[in-house]
DOZA-542230 format. One record per atom (N, C-alpha, C): residue number from 1; residue in one letter; x, y negated, z. Coordinates in Angstrom, 3 decimals, padded with zeros to 6 digits, m for minus. Layout:
<rs>
pos: NUM code: A x: X y: Y z: Z
...
</rs>
This chain:
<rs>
pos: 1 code: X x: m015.971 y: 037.678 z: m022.407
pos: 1 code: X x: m015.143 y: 036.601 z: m021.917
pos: 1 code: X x: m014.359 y: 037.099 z: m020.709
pos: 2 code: X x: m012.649 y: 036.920 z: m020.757
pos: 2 code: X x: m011.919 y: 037.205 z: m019.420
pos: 2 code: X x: m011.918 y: 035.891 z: m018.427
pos: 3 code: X x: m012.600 y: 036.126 z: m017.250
pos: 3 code: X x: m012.538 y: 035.144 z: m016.520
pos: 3 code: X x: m010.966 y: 035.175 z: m015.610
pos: 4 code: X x: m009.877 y: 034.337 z: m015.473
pos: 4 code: X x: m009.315 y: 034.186 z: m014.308
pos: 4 code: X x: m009.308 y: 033.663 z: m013.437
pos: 5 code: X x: m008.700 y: 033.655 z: m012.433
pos: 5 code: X x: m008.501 y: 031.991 z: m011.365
pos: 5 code: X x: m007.194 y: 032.174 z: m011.587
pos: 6 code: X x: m007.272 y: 030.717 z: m011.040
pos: 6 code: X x: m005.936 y: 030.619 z: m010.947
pos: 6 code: X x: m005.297 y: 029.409 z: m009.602
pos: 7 code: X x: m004.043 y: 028.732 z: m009.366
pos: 7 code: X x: m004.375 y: 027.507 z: m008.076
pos: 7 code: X x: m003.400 y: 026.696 z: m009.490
pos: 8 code: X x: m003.168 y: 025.498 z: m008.968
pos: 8 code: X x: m002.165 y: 024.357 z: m009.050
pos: 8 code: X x: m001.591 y: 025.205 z: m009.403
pos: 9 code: X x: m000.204 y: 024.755 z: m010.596
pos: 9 code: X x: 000.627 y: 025.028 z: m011.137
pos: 9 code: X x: 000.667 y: 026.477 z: m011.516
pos: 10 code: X x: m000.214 y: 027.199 z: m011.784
pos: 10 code: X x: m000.047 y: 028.717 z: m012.160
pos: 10 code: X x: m000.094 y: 028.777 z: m013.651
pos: 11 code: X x: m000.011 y: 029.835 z: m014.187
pos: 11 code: X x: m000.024 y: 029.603 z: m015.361
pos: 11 code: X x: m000.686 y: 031.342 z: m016.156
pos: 12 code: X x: m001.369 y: 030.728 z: m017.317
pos: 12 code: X x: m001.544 y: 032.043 z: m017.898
pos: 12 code: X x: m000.924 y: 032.346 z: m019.364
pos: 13 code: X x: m000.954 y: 032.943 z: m019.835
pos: 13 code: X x: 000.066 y: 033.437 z: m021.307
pos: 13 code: X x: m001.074 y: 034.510 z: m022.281
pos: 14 code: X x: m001.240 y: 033.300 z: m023.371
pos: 14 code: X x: m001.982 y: 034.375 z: m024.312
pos: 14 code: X x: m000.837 y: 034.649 z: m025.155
pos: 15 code: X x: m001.030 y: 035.849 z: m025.948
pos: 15 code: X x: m000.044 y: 036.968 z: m026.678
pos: 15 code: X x: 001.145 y: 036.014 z: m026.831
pos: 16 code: X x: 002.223 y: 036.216 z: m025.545
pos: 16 code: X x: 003.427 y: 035.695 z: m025.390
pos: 16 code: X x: 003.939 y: 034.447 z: m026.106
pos: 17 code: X x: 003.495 y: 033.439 z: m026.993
pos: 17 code: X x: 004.032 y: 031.841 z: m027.461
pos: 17 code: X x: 002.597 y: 031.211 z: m026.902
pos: 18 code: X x: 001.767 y: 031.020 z: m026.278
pos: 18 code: X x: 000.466 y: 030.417 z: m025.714
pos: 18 code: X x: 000.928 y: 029.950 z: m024.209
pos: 19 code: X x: 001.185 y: 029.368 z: m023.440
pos: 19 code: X x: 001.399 y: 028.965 z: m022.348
pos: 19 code: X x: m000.070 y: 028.016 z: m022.033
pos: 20 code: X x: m001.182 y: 028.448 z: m020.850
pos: 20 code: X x: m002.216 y: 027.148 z: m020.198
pos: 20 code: X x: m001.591 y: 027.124 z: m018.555
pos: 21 code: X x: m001.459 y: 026.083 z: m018.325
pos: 21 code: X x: m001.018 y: 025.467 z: m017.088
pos: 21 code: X x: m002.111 y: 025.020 z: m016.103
pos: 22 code: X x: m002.362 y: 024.944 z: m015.133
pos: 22 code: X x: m003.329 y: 024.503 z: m014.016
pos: 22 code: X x: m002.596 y: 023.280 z: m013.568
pos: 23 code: X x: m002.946 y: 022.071 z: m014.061
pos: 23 code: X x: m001.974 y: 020.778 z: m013.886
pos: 23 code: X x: m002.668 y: 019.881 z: m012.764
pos: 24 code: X x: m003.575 y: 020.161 z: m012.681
pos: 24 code: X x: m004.549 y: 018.981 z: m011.672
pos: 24 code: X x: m005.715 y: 019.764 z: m011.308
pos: 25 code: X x: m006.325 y: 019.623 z: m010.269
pos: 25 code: X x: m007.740 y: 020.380 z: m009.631
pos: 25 code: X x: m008.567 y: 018.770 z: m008.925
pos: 26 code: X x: m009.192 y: 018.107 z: m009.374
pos: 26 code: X x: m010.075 y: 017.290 z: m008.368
pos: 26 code: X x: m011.309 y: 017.348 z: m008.163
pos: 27 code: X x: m012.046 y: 018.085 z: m007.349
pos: 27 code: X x: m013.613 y: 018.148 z: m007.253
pos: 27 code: X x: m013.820 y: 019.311 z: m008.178
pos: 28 code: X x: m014.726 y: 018.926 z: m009.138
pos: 28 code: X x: m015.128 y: 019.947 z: m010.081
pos: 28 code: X x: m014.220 y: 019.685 z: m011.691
pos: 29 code: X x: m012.891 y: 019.370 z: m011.628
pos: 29 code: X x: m012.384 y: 018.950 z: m012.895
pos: 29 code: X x: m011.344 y: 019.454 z: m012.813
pos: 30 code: X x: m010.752 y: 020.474 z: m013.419
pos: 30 code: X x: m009.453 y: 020.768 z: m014.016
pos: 30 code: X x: m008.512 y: 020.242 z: m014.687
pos: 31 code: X x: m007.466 y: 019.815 z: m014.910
pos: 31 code: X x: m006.436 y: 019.341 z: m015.756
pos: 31 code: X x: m005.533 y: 020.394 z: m016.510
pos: 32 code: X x: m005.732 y: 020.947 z: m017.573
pos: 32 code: X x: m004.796 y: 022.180 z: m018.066
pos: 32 code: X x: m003.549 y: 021.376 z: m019.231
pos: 33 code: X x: m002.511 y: 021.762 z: m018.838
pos: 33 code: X x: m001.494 y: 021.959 z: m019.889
pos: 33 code: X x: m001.418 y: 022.943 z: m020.798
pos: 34 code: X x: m001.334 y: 022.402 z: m022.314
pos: 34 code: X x: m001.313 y: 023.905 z: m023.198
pos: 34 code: X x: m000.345 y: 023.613 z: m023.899
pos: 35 code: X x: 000.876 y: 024.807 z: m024.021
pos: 35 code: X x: 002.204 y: 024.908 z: m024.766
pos: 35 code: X x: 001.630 y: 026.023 z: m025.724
pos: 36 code: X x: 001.637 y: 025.287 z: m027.084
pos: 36 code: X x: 000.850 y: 026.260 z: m028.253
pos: 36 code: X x: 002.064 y: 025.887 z: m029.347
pos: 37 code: X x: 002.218 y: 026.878 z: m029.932
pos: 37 code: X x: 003.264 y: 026.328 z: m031.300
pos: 37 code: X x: 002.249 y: 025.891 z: m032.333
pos: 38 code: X x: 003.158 y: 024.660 z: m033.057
pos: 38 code: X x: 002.400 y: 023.777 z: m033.386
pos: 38 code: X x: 001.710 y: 023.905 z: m034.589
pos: 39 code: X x: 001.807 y: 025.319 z: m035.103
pos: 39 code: X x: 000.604 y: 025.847 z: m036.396
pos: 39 code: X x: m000.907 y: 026.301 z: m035.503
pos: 40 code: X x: m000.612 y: 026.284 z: m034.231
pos: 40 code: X x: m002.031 y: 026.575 z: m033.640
pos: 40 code: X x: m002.657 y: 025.634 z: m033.124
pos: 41 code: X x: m004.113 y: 025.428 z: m033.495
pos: 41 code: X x: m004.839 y: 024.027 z: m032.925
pos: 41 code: X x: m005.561 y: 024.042 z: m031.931
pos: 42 code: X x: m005.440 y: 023.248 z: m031.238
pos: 42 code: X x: m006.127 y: 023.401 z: m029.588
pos: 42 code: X x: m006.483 y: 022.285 z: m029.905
pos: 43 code: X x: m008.016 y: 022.482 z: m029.242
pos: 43 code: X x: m009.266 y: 021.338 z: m029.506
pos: 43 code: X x: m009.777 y: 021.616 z: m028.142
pos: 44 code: X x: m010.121 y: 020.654 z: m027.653
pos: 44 code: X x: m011.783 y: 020.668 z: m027.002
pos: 44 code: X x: m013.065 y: 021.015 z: m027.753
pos: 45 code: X x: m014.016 y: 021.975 z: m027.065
pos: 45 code: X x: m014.924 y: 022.882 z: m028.395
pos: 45 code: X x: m015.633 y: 021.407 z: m028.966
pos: 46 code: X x: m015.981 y: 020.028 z: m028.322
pos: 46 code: X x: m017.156 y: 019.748 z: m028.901
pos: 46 code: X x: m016.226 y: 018.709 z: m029.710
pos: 47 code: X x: m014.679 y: 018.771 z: m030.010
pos: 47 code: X x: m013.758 y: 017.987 z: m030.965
pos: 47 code: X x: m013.836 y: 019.189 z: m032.244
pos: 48 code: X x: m013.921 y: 020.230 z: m031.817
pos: 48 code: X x: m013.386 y: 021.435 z: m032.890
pos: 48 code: X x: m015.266 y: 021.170 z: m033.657
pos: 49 code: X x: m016.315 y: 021.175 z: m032.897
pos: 49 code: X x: m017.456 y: 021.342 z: m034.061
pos: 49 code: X x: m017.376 y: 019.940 z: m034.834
pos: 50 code: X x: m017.053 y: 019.027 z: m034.083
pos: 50 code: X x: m017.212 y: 018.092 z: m035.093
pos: 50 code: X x: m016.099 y: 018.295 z: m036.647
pos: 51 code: X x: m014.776 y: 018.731 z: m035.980
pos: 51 code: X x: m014.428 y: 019.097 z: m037.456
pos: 51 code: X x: m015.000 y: 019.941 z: m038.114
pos: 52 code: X x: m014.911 y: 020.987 z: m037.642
pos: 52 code: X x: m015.786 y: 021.921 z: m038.334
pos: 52 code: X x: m017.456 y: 021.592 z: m038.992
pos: 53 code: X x: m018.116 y: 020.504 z: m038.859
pos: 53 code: X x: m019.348 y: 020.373 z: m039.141
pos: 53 code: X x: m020.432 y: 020.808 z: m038.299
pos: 54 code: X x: m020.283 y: 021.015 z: m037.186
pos: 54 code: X x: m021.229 y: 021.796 z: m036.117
pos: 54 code: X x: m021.003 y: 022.948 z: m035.802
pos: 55 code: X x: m020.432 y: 023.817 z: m036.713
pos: 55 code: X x: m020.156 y: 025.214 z: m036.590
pos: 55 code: X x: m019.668 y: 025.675 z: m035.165
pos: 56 code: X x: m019.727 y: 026.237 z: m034.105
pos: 56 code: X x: m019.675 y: 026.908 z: m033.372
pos: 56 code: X x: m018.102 y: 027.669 z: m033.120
pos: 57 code: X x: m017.611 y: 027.692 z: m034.015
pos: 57 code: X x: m015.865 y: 028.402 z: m033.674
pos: 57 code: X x: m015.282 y: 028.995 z: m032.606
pos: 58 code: X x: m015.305 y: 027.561 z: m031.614
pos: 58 code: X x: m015.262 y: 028.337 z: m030.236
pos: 58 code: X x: m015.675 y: 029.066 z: m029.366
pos: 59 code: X x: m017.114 y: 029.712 z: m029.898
pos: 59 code: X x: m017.789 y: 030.285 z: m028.926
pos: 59 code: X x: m017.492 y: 031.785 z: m030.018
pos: 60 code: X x: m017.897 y: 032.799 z: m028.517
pos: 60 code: X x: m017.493 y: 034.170 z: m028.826
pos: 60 code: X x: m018.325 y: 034.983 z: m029.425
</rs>
């Protein structure tokens, strides 16, 4: 797993069309923006097992 930091409004880029945004920081809660083209699915992991049937997907 690559860990970054990052502050407010920074941003990181997976293989150049992936944009995650640092949109909000309060306490212990992040707010991320994700610019993904729209054949790629971005889930929250415990939205992705339920489609998936429990399966694990997101983890490495």
């Amino acid at each position: 797993m690559l860990v970054l930091s990052r502050k407010k409004n920074e941003v990181i880029v997976i293989d150049r069309n992936i944009r995650v945004t640092v949109v909000k920081i309060v306490g212990n809660k992040v707010r991320l923006g994700i610019e993904a083209p729209r054949q790629v699915s971005v889930d929250r992991l415990e939205v992705s097992e339920r489609k998936n049937g429990g399966s694990r997907n997101g983890s490495r």
